[in-house]
Backbone atoms as SQL, in Angstrom:
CREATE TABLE atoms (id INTEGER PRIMARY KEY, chain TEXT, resi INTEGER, resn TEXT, atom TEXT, x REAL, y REAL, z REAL);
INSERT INTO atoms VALUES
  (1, 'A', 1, 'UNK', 'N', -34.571, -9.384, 25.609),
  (2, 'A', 1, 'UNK', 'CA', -34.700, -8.373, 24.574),
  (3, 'A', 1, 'UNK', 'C', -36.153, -7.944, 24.401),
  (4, 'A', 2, 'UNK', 'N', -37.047, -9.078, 24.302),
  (5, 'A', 2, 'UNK', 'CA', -38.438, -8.574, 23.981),
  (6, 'A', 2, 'UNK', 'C', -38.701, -7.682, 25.664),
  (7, 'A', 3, 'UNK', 'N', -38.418, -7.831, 26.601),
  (8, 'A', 3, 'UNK', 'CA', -39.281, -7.208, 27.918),
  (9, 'A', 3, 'UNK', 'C', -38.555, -5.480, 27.807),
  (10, 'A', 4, 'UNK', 'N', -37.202, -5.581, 26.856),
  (11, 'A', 4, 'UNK', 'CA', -36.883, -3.720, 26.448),
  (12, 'A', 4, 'UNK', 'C', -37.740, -3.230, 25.401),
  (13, 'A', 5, 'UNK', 'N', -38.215, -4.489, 24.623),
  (14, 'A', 5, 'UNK', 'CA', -39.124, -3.251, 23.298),
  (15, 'A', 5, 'UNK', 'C', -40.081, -3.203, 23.705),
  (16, 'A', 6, 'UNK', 'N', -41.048, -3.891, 24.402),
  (17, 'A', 6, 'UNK', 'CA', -42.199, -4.027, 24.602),
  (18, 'A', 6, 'UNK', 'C', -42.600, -2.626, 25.201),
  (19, 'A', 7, 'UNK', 'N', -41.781, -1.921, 26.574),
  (20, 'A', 7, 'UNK', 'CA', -42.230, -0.422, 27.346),
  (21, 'A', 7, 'UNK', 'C', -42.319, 0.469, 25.635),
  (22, 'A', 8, 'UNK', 'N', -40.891, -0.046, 25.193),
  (23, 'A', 8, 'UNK', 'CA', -40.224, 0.954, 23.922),
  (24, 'A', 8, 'UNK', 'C', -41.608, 1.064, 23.257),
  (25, 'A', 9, 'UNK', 'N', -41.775, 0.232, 22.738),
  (26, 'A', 9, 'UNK', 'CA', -43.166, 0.113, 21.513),
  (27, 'A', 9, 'UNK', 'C', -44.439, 0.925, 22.187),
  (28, 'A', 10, 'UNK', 'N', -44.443, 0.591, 23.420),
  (29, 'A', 10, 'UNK', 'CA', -45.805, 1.262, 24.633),
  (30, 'A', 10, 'UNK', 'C', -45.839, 2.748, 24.680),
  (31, 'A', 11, 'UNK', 'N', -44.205, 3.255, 24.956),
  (32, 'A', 11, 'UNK', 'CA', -44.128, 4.565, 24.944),
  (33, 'A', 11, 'UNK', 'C', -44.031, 5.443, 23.826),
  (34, 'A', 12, 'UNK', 'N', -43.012, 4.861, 22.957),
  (35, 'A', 12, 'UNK', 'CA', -42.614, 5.162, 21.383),
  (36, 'A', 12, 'UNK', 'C', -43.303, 5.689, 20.722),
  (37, 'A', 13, 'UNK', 'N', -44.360, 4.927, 20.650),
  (38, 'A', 13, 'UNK', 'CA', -45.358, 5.085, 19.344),
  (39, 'A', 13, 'UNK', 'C', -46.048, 6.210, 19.535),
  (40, 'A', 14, 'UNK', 'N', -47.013, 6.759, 20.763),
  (41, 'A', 14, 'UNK', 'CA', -47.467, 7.691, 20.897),
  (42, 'A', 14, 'UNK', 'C', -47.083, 8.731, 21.063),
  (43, 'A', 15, 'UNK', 'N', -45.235, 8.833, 21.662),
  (44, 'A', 15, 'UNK', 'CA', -44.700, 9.863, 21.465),
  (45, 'A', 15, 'UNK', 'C', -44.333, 10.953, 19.705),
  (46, 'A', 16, 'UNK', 'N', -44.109, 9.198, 19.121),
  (47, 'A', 16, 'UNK', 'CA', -43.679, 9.933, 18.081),
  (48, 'A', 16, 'UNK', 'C', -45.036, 10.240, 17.051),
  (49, 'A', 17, 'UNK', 'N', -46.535, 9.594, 17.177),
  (50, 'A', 17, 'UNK', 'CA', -47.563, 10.089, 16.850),
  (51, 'A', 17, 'UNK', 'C', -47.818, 11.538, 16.706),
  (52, 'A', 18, 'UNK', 'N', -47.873, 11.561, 18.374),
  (53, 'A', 18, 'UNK', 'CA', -48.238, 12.914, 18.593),
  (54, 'A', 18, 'UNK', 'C', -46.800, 14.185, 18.179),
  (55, 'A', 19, 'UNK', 'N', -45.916, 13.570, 18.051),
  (56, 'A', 19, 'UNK', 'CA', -44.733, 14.853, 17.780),
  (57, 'A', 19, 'UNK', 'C', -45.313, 15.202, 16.050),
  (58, 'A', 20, 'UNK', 'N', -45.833, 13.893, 15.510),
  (59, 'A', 20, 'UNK', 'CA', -45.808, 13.907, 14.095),
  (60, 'A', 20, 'UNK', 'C', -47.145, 14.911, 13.735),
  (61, 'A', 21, 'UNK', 'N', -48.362, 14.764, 14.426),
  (62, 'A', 21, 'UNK', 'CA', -49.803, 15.632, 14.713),
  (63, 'A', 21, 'UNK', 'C', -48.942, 17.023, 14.939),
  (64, 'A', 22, 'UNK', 'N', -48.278, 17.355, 15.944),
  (65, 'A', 22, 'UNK', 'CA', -48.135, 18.465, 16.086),
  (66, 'A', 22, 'UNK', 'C', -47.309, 19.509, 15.061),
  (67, 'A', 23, 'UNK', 'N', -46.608, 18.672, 14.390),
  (68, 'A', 23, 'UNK', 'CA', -45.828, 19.087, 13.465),
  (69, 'A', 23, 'UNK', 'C', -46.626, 19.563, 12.182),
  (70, 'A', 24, 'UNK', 'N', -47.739, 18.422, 11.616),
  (71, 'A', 24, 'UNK', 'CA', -48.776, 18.354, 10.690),
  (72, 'A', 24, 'UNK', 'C', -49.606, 19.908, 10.996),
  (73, 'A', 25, 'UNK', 'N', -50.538, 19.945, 12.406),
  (74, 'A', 25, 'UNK', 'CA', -51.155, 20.582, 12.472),
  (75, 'A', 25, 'UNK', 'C', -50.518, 22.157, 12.468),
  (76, 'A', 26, 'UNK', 'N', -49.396, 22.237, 13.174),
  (77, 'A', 26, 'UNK', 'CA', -48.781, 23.402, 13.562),
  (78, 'A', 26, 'UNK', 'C', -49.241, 24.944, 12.309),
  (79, 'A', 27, 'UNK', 'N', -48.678, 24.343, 11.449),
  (80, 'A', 27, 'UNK', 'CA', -49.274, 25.434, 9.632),
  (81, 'A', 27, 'UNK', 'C', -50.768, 25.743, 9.719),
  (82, 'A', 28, 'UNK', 'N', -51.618, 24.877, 10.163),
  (83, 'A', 28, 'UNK', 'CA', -53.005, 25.198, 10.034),
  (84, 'A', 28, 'UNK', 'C', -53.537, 25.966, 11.347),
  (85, 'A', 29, 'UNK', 'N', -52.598, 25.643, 12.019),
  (86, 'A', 29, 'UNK', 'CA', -53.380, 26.378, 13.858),
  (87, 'A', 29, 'UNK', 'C', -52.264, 28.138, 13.328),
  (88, 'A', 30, 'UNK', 'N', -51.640, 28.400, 12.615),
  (89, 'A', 30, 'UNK', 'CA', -51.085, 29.278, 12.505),
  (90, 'A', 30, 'UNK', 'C', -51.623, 29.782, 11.572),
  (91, 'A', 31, 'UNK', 'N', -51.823, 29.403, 10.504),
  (92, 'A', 31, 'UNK', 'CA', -52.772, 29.751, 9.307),
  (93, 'A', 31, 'UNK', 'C', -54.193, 30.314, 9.829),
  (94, 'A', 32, 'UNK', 'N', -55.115, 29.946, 10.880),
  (95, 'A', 32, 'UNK', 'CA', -56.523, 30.188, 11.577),
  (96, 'A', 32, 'UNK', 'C', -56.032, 31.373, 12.407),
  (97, 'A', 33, 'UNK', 'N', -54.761, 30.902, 13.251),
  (98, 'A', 33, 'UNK', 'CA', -54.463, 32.610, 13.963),
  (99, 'A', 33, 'UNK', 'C', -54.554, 33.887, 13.073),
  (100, 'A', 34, 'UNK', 'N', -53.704, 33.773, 11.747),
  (101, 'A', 34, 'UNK', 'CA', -53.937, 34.908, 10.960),
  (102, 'A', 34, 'UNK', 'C', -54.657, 35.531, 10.636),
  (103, 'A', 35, 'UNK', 'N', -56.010, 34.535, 10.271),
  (104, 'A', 35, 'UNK', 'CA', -57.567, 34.679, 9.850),
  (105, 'A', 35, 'UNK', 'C', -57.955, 35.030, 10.736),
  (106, 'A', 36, 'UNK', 'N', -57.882, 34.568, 12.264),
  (107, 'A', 36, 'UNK', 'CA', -58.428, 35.518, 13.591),
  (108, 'A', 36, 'UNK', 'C', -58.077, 36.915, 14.042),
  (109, 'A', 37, 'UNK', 'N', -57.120, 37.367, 13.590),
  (110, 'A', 37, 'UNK', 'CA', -56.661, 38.410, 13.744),
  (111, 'A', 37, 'UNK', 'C', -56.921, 39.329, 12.539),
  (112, 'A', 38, 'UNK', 'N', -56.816, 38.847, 11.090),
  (113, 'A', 38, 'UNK', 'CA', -57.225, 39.814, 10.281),
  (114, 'A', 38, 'UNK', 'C', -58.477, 39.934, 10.397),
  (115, 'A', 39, 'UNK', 'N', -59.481, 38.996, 10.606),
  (116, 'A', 39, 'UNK', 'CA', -61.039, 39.376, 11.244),
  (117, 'A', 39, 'UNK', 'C', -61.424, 40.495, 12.006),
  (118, 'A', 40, 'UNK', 'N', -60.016, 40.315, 12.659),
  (119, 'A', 40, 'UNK', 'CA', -60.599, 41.180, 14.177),
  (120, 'A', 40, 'UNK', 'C', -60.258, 43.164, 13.605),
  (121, 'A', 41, 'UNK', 'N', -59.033, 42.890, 12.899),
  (122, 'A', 41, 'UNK', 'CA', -58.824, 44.189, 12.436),
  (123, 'A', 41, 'UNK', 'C', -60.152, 44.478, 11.647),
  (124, 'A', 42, 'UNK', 'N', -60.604, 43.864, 10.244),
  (125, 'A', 42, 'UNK', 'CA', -61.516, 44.403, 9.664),
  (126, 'A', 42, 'UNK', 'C', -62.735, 44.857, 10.795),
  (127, 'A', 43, 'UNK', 'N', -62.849, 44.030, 11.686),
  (128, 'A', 43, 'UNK', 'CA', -64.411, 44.507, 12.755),
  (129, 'A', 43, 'UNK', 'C', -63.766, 45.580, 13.095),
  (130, 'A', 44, 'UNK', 'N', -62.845, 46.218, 13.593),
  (131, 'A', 44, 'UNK', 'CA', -62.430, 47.134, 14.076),
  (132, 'A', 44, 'UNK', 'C', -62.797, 48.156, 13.436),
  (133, 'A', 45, 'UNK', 'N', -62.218, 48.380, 12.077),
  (134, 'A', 45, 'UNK', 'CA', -62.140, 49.422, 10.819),
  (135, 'A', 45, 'UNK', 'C', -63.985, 49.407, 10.433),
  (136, 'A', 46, 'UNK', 'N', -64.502, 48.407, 10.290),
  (137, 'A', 46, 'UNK', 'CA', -66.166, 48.738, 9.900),
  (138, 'A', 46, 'UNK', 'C', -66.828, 49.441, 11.371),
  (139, 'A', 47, 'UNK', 'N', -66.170, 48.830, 12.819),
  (140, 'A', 47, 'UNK', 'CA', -66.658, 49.525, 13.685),
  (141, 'A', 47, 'UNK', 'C', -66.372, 51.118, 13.398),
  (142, 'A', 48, 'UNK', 'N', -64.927, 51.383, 13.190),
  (143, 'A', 48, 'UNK', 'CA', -65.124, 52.743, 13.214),
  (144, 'A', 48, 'UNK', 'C', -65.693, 53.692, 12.091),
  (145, 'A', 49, 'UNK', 'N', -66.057, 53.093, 11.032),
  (146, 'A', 49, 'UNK', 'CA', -66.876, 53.611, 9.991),
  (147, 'A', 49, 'UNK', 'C', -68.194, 54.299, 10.437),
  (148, 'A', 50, 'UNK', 'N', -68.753, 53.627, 11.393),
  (149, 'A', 50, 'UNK', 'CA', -70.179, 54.024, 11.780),
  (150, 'A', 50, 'UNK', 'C', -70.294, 55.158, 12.785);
């Protein structure tokens, strides 16, 4: 029994780490896209002001 949890525990953990990071981060890397893009419109609109 212990030589099946042992890979389990090896592989497991970092899978479900990182599913859990990606899940966490996902709102904020989407939240910064918005801000990159409404940036980019305003440069646009002051570019064409001039």
């Amino acid at each position: 029994m212990n030589e099946f949890l042992t890979p389990v525990a090896n592989v497991g953990f970092p899978i479900v780490l990182s599913i859990y990071l990606l899940v966490r981060l996902e709102g904020k890397i989407e939240s910064l896209s918005d801000s990159v893009h409404e940036l980019a419109k305003s440069i646009t609109v002051l570019g064409n002001r001039e």
